[in-house]
C-alpha positions in Angstrom: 104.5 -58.7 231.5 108.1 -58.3 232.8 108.9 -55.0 234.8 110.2 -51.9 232.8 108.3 -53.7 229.6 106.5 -51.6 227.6 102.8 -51.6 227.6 100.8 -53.2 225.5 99.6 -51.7 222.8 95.8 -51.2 221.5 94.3 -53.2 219.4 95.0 -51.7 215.7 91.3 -50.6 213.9 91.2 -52.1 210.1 90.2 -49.6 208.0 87.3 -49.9 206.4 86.5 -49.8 202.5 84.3 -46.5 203.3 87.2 -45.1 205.0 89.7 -45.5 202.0 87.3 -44.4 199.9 86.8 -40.8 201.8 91.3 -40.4 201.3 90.9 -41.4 197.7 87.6 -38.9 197.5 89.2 -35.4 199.8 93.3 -36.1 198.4 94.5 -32.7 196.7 91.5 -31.3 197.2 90.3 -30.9 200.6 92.3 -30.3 203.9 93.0 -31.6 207.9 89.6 -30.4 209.0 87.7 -32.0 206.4 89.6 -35.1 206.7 89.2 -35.3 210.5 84.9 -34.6 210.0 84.3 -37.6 207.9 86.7 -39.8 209.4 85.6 -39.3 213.3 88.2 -41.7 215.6 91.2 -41.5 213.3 94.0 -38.9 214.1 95.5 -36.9 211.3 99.2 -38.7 211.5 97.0 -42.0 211.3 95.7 -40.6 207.8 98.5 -39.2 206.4 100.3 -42.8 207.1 97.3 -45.0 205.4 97.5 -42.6 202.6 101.0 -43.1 202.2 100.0 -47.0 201.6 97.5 -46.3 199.2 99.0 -44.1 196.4 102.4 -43.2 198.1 102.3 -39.7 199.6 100.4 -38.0 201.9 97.3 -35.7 201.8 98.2 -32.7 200.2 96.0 -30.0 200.9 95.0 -29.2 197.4 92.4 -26.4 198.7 93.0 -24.6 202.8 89.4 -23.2 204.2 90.1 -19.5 205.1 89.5 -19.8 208.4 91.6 -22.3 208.9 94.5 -20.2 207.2 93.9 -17.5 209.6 94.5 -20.3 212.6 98.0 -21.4 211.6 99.1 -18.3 210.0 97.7 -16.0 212.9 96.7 -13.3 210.5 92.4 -12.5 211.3 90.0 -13.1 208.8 89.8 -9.6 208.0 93.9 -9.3 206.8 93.0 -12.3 204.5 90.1 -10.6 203.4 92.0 -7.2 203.5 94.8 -9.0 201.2 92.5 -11.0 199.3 90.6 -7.7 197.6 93.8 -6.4 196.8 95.3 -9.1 195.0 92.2 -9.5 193.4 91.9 -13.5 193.9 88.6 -15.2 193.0 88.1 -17.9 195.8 85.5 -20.8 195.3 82.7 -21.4 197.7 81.3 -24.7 198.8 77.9 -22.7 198.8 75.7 -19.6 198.7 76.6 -19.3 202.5 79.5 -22.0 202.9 83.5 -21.4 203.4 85.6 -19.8 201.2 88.6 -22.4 199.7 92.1 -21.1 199.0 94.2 -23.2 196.9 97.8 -23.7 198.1 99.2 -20.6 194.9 96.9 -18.2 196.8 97.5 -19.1 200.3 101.0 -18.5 199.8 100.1 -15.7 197.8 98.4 -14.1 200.6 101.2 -14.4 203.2 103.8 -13.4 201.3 101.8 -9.7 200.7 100.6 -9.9 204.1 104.3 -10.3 205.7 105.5 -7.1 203.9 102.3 -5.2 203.9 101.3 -2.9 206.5 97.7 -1.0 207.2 100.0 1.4 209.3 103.8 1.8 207.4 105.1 4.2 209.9 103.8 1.7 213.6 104.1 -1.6 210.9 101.1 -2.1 212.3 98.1 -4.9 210.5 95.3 -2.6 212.2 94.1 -0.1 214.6 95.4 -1.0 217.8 92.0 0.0 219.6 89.6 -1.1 217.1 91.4 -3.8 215.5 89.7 -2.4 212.2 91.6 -2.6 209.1 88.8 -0.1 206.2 89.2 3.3 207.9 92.5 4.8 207.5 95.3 5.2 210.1 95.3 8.9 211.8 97.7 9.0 214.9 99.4 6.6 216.9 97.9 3.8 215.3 94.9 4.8 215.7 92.3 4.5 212.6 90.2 7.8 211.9 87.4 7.2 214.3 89.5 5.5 217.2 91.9 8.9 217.4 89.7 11.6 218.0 87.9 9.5 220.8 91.2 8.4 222.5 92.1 12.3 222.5 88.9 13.4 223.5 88.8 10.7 226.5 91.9 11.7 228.0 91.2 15.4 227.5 87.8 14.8 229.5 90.1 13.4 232.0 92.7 16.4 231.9 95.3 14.4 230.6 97.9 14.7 227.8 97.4 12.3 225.0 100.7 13.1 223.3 103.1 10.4 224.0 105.5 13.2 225.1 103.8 14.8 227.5 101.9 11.5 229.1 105.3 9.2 230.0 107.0 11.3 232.7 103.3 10.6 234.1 102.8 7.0 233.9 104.7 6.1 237.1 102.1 8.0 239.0 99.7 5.5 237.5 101.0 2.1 236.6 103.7 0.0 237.8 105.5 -3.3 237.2 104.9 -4.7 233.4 101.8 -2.5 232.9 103.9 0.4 233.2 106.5 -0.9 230.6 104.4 -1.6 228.3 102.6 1.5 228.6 106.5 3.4 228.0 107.4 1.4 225.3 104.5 2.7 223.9 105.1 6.2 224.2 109.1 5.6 222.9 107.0 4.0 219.7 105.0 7.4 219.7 101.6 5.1 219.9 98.6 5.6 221.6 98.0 3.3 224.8 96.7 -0.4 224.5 92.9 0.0 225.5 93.0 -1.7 228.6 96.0 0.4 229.5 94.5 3.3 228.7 91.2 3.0 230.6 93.0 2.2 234.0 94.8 6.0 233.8 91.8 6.9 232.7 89.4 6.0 235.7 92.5 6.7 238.1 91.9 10.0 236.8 88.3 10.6 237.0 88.4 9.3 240.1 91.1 11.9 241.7 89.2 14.6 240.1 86.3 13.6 241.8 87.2 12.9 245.3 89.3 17.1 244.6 85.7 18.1 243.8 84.3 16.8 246.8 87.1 17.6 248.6 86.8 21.4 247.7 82.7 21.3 248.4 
């Protein structure tokens, strides 16, 4: 082979009458991950353009598992759930205990709600931003109704402020660099700390009180 040639490339795999079969068996009715179980060694792009030679289009994903609508669309398993009950969609099963299938109609269905609806209206927030729950209602900050009362109640123990107000002239005195912006930006959204925000002041805190306690024995 001459210099600055391309490389060879590998040896092209037939496909086999089993093979086809499985594209004429799963097309408009089952999706990617289905596909790439029962045909182990072939990519998807090297299915989508054998399909294309056999009955002239690709494999249209008749039916999406749930959780593989929650990968690409980034939305949990509990939003599509969440959304789900309150469109009132009937989803088939492929057993007492297997996934849940979406056709295409109800996956877009379900994104479409899920891009304009909010579990907090006021934050436009999907769910509690401690919890990450989505049944309880929101209370404060973003907070659902069990997460709220506990985040007061912590920084209370502490002797701080949980009001956004009264806590950001004191964050400098705690964080610093992109922690301490993000913990701001918070506060100018009038929202409770991110968790692991929230538990660094926290034990800075506790531990100040304590070495003042020992400090005064």
């Amino acid at each position: 082979m001459r210099r600055g040639s391309r490389m060879a490339s590998r040896p092209h795999r037939r496909w086999t009458t089993s093979e086809e079969a499985v594209l004429w068996e799963g097309a408009g009715t089952w999706g990617r991950e289905w596909f790439l179980r029962r045909l182990p060694g072939r990519s998807w792009a090297a299915c989508q353009m054998k399909a294309h030679r056999l009955f002239g289009s690709g494999l249209r994903r008749g039916s999406y598992s749930l959780a593989e609508v929650a990968r690409f669309s980034g939305f949990t398993l509990s939003h599509l759930r969440r959304a789900g009950r309150a469109l009132q969609q009937k989803w088939l099963r492929t057993g007492p205990r297997g996934t849940y299938l979406l056709t295409e109609d109800q996956r877009e269905e379900l994104l479409a709600w899920l891009r304009t609806d909010y579990w907090s209206k006021k934050h436009r927030l999907y769910t509690c931003t401690w919890c990450a729950g989505v049944r309880r209602p929101h209370r404060w900050g973003g907070l659902c109704s069990r997460c709220a009362p506990r985040y007061r109640a912590r920084f209370r123990r502490a002797g701080l402020p949980s009001s956004p107000e009264l806590l950001f002239p004191m964050l400098g005195g705690w964080l610093s660099g992109v922690a301490l912006v993000e913990a701001q930006r918070a506060c100018v959204q009038r929202r409770a700390l991110p968790p692991a925000l929230a538990r660094v002041i926290l034990r800075k805190a506790r531990a100040l009180c304590s070495n003042g306690a020992a400090g005064q024995g």
